[in-house]
N, CA, C and O of each residue as an XYZ file, in Angstrom:
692
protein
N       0.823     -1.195      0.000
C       0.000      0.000      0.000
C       0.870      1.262      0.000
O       0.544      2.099     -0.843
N       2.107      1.614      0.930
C       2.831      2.289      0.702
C       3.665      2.441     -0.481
O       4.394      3.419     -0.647
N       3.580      1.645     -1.159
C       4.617      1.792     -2.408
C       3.562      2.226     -3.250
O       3.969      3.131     -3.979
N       2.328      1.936     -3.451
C       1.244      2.059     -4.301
C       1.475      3.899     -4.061
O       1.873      4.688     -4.918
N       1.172      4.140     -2.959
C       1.500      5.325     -2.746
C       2.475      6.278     -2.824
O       2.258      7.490     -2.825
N       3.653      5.702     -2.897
C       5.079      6.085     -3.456
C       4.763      6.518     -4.835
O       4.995      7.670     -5.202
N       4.222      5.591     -5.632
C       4.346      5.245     -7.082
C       3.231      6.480     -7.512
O       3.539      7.399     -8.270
N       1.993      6.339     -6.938
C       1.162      7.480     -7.059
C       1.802      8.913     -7.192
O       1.629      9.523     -8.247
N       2.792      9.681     -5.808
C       2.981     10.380     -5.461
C       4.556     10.800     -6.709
O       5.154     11.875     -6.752
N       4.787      9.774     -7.405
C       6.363      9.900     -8.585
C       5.589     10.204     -9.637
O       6.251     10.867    -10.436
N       4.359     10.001    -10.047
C       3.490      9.751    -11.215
C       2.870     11.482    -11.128
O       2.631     12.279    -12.036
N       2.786     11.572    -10.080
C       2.219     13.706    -10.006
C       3.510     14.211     -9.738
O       3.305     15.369     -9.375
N       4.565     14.022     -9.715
C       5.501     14.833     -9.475
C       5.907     14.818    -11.282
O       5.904     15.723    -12.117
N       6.197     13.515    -11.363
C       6.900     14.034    -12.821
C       5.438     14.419    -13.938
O       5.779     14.784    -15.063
N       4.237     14.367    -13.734
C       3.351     14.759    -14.764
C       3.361     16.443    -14.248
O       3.296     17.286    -15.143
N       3.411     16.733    -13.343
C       3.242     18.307    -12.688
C       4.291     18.931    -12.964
O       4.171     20.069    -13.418
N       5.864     18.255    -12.730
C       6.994     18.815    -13.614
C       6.837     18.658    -15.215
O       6.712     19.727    -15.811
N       6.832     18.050    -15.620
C       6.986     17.960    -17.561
C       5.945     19.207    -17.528
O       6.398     20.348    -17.604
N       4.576     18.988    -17.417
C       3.280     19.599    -17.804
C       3.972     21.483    -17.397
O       4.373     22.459    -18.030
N       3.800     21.170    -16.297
C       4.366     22.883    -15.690
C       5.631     23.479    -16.629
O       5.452     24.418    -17.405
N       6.663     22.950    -16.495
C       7.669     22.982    -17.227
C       7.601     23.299    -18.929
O       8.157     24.340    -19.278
N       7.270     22.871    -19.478
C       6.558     22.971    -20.919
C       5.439     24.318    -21.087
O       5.488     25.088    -22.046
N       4.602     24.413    -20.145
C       3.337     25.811    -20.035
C       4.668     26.843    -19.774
O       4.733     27.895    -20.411
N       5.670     26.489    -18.846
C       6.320     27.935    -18.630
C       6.962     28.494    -19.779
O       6.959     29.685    -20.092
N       7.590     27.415    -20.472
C       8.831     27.976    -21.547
C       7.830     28.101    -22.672
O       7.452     29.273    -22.696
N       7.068     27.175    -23.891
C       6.275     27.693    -24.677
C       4.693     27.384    -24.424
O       4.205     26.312    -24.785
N       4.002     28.298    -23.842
C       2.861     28.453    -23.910
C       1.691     27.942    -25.057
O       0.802     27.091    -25.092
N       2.331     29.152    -26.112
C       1.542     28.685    -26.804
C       1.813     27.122    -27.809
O       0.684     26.852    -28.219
N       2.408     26.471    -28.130
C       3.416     25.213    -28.872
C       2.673     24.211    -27.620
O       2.590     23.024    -27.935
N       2.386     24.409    -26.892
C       2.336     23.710    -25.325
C       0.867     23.128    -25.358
O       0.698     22.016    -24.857
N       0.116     23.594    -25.745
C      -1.246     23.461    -25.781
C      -1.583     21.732    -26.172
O      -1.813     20.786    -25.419
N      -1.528     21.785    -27.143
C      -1.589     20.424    -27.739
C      -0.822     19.279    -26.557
O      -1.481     18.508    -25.860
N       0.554     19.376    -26.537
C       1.089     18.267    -25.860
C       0.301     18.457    -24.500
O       0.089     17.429    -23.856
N       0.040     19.144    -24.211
C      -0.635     19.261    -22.342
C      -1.449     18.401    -22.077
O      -1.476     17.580    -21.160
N      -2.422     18.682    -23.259
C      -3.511     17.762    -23.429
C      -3.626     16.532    -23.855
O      -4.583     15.831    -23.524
N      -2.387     15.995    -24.873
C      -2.320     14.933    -24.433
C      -1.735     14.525    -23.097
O      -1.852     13.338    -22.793
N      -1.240     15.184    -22.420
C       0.084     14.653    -21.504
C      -1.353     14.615    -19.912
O      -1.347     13.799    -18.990
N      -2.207     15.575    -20.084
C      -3.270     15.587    -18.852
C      -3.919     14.525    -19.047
O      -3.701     13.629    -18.232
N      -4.759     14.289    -19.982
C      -5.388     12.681    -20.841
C      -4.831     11.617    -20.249
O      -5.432     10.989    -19.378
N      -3.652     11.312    -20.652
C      -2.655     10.357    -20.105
C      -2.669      9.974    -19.163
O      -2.952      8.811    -18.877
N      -2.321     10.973    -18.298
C      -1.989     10.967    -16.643
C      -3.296     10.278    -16.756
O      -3.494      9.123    -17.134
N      -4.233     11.244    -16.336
C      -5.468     10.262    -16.429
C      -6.050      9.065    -16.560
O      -6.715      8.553    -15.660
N      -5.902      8.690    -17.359
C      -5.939      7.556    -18.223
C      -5.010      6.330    -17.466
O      -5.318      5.164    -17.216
N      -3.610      7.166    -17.180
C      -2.451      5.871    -16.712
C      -3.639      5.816    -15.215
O      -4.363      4.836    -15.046
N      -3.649      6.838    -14.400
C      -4.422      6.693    -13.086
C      -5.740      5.936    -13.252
O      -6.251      5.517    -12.214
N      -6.076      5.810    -13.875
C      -7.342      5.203    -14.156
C      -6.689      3.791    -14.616
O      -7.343      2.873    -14.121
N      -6.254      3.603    -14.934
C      -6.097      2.073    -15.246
C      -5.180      1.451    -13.770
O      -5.518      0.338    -13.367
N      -4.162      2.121    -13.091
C      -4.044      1.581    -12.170
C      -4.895      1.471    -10.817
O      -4.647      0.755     -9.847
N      -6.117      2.492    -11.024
C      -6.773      2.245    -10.441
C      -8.162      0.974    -10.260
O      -8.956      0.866     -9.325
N      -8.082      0.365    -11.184
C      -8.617     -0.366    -11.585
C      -7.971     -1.855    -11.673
O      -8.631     -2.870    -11.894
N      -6.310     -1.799    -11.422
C      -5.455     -2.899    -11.213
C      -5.588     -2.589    -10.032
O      -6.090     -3.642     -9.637
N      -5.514     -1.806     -8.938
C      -5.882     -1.909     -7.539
C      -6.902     -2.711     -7.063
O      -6.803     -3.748     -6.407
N      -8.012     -2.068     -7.500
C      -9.318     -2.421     -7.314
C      -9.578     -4.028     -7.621
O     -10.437     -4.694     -7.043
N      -8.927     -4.389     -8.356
C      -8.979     -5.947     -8.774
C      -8.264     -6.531     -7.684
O      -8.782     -7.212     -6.799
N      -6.664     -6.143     -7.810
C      -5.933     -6.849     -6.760
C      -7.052     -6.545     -5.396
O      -7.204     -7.654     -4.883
N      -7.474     -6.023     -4.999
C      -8.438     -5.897     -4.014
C      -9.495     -7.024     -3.452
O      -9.553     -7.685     -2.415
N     -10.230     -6.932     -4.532
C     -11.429     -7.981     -5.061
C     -10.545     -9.425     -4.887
O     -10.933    -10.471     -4.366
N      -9.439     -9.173     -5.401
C      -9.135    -11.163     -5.374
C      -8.268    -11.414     -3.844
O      -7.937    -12.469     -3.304
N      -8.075    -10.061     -3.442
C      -7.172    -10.453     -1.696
C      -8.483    -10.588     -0.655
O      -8.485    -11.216      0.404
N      -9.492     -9.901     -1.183
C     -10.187    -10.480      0.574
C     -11.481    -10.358     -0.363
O     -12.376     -9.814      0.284
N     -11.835    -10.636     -1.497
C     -13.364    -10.999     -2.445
C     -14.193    -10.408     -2.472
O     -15.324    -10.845     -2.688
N     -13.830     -8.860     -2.201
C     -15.153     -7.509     -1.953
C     -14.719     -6.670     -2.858
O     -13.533     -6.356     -2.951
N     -15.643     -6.226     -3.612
C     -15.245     -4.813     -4.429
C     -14.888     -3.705     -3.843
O     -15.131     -3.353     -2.689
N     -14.226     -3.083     -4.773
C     -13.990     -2.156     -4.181
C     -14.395     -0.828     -5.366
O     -14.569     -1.054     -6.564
N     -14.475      0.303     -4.848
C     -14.815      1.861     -5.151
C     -13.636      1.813     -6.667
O     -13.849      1.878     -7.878
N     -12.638      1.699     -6.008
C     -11.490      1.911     -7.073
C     -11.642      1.345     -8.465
O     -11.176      2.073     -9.342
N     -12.208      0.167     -8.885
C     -12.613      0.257    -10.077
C     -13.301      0.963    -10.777
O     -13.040      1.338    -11.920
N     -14.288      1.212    -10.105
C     -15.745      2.077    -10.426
C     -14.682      3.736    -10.963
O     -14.767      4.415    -11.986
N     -13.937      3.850     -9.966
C     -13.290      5.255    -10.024
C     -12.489      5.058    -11.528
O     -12.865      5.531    -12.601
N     -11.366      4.282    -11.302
C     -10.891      3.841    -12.937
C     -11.358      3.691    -13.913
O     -10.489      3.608    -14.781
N     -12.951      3.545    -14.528
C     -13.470      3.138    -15.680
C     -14.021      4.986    -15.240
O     -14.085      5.736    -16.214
N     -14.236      5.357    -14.396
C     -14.588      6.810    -14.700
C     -13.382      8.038    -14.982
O     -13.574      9.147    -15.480
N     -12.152      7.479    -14.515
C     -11.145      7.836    -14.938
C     -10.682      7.625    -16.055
O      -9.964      8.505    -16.529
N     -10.881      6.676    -16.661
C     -10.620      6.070    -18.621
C     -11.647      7.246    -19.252
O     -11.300      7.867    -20.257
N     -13.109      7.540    -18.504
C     -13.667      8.039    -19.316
C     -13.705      9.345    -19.267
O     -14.380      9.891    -20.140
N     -12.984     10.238    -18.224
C     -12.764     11.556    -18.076
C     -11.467     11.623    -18.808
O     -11.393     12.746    -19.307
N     -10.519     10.985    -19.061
C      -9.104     10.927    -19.872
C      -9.726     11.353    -21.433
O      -9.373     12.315    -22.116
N     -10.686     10.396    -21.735
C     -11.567     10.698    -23.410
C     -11.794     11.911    -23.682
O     -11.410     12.623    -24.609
N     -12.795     12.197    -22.342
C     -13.147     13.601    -22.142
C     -12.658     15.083    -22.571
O     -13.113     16.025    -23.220
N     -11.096     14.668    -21.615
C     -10.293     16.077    -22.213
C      -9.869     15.650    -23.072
O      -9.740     16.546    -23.907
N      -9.442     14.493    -23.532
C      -8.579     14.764    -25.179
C      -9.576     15.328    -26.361
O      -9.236     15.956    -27.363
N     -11.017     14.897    -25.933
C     -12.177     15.369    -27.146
C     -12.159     16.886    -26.691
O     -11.681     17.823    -27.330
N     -12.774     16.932    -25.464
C     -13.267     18.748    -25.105
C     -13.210     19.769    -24.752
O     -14.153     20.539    -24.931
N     -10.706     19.747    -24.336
C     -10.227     20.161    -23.732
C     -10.524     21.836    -24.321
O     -11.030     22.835    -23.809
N      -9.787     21.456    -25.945
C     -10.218     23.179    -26.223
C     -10.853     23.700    -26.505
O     -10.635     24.890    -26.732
N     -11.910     23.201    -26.653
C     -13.036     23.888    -26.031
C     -13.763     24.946    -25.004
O     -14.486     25.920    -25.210
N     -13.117     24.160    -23.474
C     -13.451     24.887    -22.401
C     -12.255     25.215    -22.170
O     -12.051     25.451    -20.979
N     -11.068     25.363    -23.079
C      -9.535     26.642    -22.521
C     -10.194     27.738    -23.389
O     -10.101     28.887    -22.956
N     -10.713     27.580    -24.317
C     -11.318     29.051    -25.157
C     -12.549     29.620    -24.397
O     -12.950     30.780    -24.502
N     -12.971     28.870    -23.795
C     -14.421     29.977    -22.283
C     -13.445     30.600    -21.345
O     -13.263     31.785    -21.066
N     -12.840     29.476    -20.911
C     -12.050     30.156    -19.610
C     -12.148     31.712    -19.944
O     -13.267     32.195    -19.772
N     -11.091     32.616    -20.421
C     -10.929     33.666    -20.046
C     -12.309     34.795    -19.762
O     -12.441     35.556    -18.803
N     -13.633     34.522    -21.430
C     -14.721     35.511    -21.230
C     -15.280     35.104    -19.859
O     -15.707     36.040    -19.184
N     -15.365     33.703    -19.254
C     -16.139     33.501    -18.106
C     -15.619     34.054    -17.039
O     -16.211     34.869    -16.332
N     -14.509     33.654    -16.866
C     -13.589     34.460    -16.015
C     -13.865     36.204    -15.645
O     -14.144     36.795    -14.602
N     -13.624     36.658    -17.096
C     -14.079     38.136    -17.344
C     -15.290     38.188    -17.035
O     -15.338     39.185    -16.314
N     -16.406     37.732    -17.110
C     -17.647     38.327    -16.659
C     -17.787     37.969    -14.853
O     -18.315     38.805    -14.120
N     -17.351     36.897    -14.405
C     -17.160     36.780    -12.980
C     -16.090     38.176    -12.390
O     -16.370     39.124    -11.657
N     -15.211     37.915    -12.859
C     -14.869     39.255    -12.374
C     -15.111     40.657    -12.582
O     -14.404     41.518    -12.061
N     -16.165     40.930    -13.386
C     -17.188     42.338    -13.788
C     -18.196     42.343    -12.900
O     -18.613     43.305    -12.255
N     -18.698     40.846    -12.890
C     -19.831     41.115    -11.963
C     -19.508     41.609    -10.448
O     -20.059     42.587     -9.943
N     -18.617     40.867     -9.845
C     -17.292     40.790     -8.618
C     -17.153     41.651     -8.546
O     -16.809     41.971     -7.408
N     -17.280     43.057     -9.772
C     -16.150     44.290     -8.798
C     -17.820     45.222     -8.850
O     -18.238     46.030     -8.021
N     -18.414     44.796     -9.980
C     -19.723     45.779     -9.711
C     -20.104     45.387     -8.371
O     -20.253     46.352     -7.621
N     -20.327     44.125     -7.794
C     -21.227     44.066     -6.200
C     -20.138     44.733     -4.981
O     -20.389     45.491     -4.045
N     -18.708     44.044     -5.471
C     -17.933     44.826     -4.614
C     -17.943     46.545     -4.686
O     -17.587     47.164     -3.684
N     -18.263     47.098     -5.615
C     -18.492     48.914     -5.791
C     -19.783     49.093     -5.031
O     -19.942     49.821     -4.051
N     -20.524     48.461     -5.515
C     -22.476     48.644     -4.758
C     -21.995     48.610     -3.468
O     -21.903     49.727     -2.958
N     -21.625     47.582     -2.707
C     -21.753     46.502     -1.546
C     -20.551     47.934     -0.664
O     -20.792     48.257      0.500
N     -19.634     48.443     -1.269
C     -18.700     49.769     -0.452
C     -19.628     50.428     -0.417
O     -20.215     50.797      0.601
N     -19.987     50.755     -1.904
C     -21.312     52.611     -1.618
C     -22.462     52.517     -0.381
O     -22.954     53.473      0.218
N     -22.709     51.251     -0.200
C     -24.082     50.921      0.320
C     -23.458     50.923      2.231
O     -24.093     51.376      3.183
N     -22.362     50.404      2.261
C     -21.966     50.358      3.527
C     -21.369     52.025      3.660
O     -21.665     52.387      4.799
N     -20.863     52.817      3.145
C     -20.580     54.154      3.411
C     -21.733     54.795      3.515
O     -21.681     55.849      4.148
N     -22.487     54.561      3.200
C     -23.744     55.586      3.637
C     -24.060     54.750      5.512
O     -24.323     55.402      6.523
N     -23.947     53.549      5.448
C     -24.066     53.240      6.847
C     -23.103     54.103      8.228
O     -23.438     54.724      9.236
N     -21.654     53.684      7.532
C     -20.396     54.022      8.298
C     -20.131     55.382      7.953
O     -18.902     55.445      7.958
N     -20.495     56.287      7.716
C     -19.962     57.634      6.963
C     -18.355     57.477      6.787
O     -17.708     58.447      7.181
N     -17.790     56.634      6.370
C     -16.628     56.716      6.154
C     -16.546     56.357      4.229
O     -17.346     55.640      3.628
N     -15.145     57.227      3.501
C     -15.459     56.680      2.042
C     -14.142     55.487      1.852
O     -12.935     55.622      2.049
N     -14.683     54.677      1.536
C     -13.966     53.616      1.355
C     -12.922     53.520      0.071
O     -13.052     52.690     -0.830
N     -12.085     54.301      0.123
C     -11.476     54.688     -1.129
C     -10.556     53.419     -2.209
O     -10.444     53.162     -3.408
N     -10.031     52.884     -0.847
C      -9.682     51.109     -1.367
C     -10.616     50.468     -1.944
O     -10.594     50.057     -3.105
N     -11.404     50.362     -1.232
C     -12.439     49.411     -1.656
C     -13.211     49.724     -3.330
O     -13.667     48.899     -4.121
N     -13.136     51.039     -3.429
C     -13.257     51.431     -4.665
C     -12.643     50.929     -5.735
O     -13.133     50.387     -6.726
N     -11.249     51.206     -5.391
C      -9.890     51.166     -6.216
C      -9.922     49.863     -6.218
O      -9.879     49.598     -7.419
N      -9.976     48.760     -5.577
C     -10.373     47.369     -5.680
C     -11.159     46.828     -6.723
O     -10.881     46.029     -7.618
N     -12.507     47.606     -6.334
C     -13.789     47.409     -7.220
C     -13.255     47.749     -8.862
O     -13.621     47.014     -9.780
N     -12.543     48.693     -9.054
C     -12.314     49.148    -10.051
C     -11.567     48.302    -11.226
O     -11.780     48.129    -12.426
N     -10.252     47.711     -9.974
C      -9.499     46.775    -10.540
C     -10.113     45.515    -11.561
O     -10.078     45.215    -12.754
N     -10.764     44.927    -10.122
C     -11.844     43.956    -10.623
C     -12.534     43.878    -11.961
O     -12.516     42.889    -12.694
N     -13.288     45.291    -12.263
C     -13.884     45.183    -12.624
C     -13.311     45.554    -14.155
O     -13.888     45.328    -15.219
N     -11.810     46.286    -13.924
C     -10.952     46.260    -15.368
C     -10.372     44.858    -15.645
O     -10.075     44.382    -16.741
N     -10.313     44.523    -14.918
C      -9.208     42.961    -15.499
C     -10.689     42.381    -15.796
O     -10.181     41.279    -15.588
N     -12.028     42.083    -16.083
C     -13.145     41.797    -16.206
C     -13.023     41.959    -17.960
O     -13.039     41.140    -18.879
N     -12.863     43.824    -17.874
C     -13.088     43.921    -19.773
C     -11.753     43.429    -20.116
O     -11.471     42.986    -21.229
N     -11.195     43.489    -19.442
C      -9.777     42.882    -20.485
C      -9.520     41.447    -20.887
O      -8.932     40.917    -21.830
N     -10.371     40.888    -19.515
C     -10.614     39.345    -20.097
C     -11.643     38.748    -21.234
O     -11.615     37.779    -21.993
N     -12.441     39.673    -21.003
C     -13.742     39.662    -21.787
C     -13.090     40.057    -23.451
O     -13.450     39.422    -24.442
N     -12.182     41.104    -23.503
C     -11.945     42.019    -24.556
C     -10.858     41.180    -25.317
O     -10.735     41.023    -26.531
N     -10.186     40.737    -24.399
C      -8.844     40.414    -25.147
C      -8.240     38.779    -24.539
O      -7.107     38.624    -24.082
N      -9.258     37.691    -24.661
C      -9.267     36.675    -24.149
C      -7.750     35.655    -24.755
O      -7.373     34.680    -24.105
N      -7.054     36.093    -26.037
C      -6.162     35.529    -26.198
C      -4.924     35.699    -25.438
O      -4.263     34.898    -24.777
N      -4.778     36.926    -25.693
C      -3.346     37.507    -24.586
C      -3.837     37.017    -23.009
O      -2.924     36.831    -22.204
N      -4.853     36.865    -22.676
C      -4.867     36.429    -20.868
C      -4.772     35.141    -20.703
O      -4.125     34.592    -19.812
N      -5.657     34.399    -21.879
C      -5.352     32.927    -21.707
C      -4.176     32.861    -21.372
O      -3.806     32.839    -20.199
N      -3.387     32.820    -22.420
C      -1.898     33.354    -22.080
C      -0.943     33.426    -20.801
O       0.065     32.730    -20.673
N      -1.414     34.396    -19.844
C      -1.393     34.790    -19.082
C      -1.609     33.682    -18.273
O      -0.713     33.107    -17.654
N      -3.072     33.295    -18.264
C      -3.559     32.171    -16.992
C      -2.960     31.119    -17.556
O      -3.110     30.035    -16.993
N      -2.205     31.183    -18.703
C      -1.820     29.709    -18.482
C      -0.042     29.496    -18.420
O       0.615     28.454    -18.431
N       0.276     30.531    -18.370
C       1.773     30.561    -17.360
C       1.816     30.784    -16.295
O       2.877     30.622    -15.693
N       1.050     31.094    -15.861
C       0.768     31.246    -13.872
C       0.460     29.493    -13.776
O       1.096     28.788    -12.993
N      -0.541     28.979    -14.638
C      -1.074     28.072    -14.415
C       0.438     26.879    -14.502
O       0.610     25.998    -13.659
N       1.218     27.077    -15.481
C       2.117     26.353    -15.397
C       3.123     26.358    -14.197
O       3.501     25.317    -13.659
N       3.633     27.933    -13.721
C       4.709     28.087    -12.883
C       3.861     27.478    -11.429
O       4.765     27.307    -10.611
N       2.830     27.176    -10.928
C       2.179     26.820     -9.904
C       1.960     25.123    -10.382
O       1.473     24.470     -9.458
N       2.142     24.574    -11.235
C       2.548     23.008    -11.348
C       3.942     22.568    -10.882
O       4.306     21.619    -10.188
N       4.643     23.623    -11.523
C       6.064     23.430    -11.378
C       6.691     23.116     -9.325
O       7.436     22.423     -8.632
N       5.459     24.483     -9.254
C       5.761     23.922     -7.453
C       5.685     23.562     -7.333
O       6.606     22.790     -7.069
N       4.169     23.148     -7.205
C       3.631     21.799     -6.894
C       4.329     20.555     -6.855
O       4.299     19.868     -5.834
N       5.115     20.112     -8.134
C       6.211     19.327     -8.206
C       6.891     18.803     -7.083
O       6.850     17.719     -6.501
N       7.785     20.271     -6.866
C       8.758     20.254     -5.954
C       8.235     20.193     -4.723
O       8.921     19.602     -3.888
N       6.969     20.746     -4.299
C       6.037     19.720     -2.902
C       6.349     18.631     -2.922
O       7.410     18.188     -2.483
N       5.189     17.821     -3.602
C       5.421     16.440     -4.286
C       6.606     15.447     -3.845
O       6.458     14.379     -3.251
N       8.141     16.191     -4.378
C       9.180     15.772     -4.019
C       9.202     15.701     -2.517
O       9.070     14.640     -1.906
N       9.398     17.047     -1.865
C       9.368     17.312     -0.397
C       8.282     16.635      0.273
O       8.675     16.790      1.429
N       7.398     16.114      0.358
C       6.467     15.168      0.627
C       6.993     13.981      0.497
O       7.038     13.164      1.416
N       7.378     13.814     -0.510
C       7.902     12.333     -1.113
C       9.264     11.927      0.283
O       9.300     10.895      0.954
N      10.129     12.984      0.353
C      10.850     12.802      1.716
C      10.221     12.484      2.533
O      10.304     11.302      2.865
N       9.026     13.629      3.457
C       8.860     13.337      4.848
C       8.401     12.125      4.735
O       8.849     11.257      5.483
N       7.475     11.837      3.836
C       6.290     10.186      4.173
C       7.293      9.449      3.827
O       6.822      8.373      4.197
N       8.601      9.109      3.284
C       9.321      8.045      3.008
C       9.689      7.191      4.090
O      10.318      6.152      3.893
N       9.290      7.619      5.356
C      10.411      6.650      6.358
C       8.687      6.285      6.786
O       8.430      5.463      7.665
């Protein structure tokens, strides 16, 4: 069980390094392999989850969850390789309208409490404002941010990684 878990925990380190690693340096060239490379992962997790689940079933003759999870893991792997870009081309307008709406309630939600507190909430403005510009810019200019969210999105795999590793120490003994 611990090695199962070893093996788990080498399998997100090096898919979170390659994947991260690749989003940081070319973004855009990156797209394609990600998606296969997320699929995969998937896909590999799903099938060992499902060699678990068996070895399971034949050590003490009860099913277990873990298959069930693996054939839904084979079929979420399908999933993104068919519908990945798809929903990377929403991301940014959805994004942008969550954060329009976000800075309009955050602007209302200050004005409405300054008439309570007589105080003017001048941050909270400048907040609202923010919000509610990175909103049209996502909305406006969804290629350049994708962009954007998806080198943040990479350099925060890349940590992750190196958790992963550092984890991989403490639980080793």
């Amino acid at each position: 069980m611990v090695r199962q878990f070893q093996l788990y925990r080498w399998l997100r380190f090096i898919f979170l390094l390659v994947a991260g690693t690749l989003i940081v340096i070319a973004p855009i060239k990156s797209l394609n392999i990600i998606i296969y490379i997320v699929s995969s992962y998937i896909a590999i997790y799903g099938i060992l989850s499902i060699f678990d689940g068996l070895s399971i079933r034949k050590s003490t003759g009860e099913n277990s969850i873990t298959i069930g999870l693996g054939i839904g893991a084979l079929f979420l792997a399908l999933g993104v390789l068919l519908f990945a870009k798809f929903f990377v081309t929403l991301v940014p307008p959805v994004l942008g309208i969550i954060l329009l709406v976000n800075g309009i309630n955050q602007f209302r939600d200050s004005h409405e409490m300054s008439k309570r507190v007589h105080i003017r909430p001048y941050l909270d403005y400048f907040y609202s404002a923010l919000l509610m510009l990175a909103g049209i810019v996502f909305i406006l200019n969804p290629s350049k941010t994708i962009i954007f969210i998806y080198q943040l999105f990479g350099l925060s795999l890349v940590v992750l990684a190196f958790f992963e590793i550092l984890n991989s120490r403490i639980y080793r003994n």
